[in-house]
C-alpha positions in Angstrom: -4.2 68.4 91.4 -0.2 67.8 91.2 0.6 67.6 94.9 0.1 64.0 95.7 2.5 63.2 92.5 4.8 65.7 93.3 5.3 65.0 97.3 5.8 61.3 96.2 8.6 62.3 93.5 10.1 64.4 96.6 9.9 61.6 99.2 11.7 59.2 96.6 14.6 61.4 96.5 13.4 63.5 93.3 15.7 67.1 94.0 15.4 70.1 92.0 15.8 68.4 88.4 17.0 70.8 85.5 16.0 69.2 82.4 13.2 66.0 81.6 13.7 63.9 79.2 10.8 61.3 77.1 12.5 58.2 75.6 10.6 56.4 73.0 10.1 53.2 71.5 13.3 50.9 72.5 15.3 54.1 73.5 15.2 53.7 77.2 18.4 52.6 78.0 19.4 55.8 78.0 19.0 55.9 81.9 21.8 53.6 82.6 24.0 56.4 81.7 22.6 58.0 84.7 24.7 58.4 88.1 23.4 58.1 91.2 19.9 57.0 89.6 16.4 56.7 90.9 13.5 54.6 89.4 10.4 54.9 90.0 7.8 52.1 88.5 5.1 54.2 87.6 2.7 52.4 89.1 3.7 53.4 92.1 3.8 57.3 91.6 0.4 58.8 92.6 -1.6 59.5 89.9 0.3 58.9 87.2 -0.5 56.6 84.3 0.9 53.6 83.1 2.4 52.9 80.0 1.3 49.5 77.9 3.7 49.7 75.0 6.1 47.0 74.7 9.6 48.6 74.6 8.4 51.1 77.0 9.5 50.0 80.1 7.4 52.3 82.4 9.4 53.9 84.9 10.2 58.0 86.2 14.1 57.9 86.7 16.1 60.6 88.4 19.4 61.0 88.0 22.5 63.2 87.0 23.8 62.9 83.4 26.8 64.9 82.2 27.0 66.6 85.5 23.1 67.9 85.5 20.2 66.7 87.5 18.0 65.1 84.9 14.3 63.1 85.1 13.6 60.8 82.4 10.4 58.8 81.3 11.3 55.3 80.5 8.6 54.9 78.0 5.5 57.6 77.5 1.7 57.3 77.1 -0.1 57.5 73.8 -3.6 58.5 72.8 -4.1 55.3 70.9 -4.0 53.4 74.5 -7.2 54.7 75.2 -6.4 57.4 77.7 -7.9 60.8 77.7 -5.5 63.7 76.1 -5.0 65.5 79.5 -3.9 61.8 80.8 -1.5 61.8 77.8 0.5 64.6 78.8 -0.2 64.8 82.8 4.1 64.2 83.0 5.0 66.8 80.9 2.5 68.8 83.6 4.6 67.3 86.6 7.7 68.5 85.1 6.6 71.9 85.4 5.7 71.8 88.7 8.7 70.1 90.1 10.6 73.3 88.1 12.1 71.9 85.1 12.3 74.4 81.8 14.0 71.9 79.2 12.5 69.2 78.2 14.3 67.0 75.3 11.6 64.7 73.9 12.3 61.7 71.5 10.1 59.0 69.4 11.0 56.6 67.3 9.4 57.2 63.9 8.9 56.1 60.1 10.7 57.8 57.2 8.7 60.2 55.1 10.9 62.8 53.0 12.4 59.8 50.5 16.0 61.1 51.3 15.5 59.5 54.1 17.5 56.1 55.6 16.6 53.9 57.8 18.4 54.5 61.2 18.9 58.4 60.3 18.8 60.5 63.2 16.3 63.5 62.9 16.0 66.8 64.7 12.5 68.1 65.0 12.4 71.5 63.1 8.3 71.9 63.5 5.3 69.3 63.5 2.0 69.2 62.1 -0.9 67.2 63.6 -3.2 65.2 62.3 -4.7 63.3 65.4 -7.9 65.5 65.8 -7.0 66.7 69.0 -5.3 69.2 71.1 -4.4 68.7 74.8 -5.3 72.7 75.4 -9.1 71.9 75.2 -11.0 72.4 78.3 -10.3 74.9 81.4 -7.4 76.3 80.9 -4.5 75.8 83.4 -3.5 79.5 83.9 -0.9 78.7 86.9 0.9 77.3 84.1 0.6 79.3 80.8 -2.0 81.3 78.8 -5.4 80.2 76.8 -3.8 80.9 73.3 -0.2 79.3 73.2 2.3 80.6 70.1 3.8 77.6 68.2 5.8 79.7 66.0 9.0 78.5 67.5 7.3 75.0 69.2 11.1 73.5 69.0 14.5 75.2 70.5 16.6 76.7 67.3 19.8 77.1 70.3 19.9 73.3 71.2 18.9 72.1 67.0 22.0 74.2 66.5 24.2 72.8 69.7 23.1 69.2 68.0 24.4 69.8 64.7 27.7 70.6 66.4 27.6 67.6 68.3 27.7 65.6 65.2 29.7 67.3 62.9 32.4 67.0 65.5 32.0 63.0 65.7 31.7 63.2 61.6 28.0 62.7 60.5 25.1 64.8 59.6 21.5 65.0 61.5 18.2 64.8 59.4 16.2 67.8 60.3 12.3 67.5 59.4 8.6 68.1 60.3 7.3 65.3 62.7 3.5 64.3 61.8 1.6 63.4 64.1 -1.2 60.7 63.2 -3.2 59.4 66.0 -2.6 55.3 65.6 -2.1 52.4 66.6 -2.5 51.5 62.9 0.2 52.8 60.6 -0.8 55.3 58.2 -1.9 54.4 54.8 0.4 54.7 51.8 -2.4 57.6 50.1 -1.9 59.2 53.8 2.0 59.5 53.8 1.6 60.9 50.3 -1.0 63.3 51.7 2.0 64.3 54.9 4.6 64.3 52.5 2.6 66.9 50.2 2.0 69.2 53.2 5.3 68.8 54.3 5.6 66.1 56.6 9.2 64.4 56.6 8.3 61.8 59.3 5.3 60.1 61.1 4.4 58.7 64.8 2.1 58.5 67.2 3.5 60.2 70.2 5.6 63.6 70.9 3.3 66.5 69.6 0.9 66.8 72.4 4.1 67.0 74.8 5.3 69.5 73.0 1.9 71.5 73.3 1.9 71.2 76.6 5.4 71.6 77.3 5.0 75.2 75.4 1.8 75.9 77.2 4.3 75.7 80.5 6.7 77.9 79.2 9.7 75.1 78.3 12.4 75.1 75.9 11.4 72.0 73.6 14.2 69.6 71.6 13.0 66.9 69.6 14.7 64.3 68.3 13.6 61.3 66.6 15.0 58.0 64.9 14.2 56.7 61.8 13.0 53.3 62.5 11.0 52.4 59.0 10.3 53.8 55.9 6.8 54.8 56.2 3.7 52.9 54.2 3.9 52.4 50.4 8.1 53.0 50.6 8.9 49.4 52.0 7.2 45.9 51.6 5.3 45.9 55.0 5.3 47.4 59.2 6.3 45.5 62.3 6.7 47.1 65.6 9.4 44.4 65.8 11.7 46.4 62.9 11.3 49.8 65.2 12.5 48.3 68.6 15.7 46.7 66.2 16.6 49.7 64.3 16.7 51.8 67.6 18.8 48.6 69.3 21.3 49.4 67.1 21.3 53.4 67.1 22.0 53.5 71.2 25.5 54.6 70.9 25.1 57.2 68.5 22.0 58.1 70.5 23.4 58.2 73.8 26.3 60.1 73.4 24.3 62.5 70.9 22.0 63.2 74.7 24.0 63.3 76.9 26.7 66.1 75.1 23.3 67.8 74.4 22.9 67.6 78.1 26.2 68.6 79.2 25.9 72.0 76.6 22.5 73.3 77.5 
């Protein structure tokens, strides 16, 4: 199922990454930090999807960042573009077989919890979704983990904590929240972000959470981190894809260095 994806990775140069990484909305620029880098247009890769989101580039990039062998996915694939669940998270699937166990995952997102500011960075603490769907349904893949999965602890305590002391030492303060995941491409309705913010929702998107599933399902140590792009519907005058790509524009430093000392302390 995996080998033609995975012999192509190999033949590209792809060697024994440690750690994956998903960029999000406008946040792929994080690969030129990489030394010694390798893209890969996905197109090319056997197999593999191909993303349709503009400010996802579409590209699988190897590379070393802050001294570790690292894969990245310049840009991911969402439900809403029509492909099937299992297509969704067939990456996260390729990471485990190439070996990885850390996978840091990020999104851009809007603003739920009203303490909220726009450009906030926010560690994932748990998520709830709301998409209807689950990437486990169907045959179970037992090579790669059990038919019941525990989410108890779906996101890495050790790394939310090595975060934290990432930016108290540059002098600010991470957001930590529940990501929501609602199934898109429209935004949510105001009544529906007052529905996530009763249940305890702090942010909303369209991506990340069936990664995560999948990524537990395989055994991986999950970080999530997401940007405040918006405040969500009902909270602001209107939406605009436009606003997301902008607000993450002008986060890259922060979220940059925030990666790669993650990187380095893992």
């Amino acid at each position: 199922m995996f080998a033609k994806t995975i012999d192509y990775l190999i033949s590209q140069g792809v060697d024994s990454p440690e750690i994956a990484l998903v960029l999000g909305s406008g946040l792929g620029d994080m690969v030129d930090e990489f030394e010694d880098s390798i893209k890969i247009p996905y197109e090319n890769i056997p197999n593999f999807p191909v993303s349709t989101v503009k400010g996802h580039e579409g590209a699988f990039v190897y590379g070393k960042l802050s001294g570790r062998k690292v894969v990245a996915l310049q840009g991911r694939f969402h439900y809403y573009e029509g492909y099937d669940i299992q297509t969704v998270t067939y990456p996260i699937r390729v990471f485990h077989e190439l070996g990885i166990k850390q996978l840091v995952v990020t999104n851009a997102c809007g603003g739920v919890n009203e303490s909220f500011n726009i450009g906030d960075l926010m560690v994932i603490s748990d998520h709830i979704n709301l998409a209807g769907v689950n990437p486990l349904i169907g045959p179970n893949l037992d090579q790669h983990g059990p038919r019941f999965v525990d989410m108890s602890h779906a996101y890495s305590s050790r790394t939310h904590g090595i975060l934290n002391q990432i930016a108290a030492e540059e002098g600010y303060q991470l957001q930590s929240g529940v990501y929501t995941w609602f199934a898109g491409p429209t935004y949510e309705t105001p009544a529906e972000i007052r529905y996530a913010r009763t249940i305890g929702g702090d942010a909303v998107g369209m991506s990340t959470v069936p990664e995560v599933i999948v990524a537990k399902h395989c055994g991986m140590e999950v970080t999530g981190i997401s940007c405040i792009t918006n405040l969500a519907a009902g909270m602001q005058a209107s939406l605009d894809h436009k606003e997301v790509i902008e607000v993450t524009k002008h986060q890259k430093p922060r979220f940059n260095h925030l990666v790669k000392e993650l990187v380095a302390r893992m």
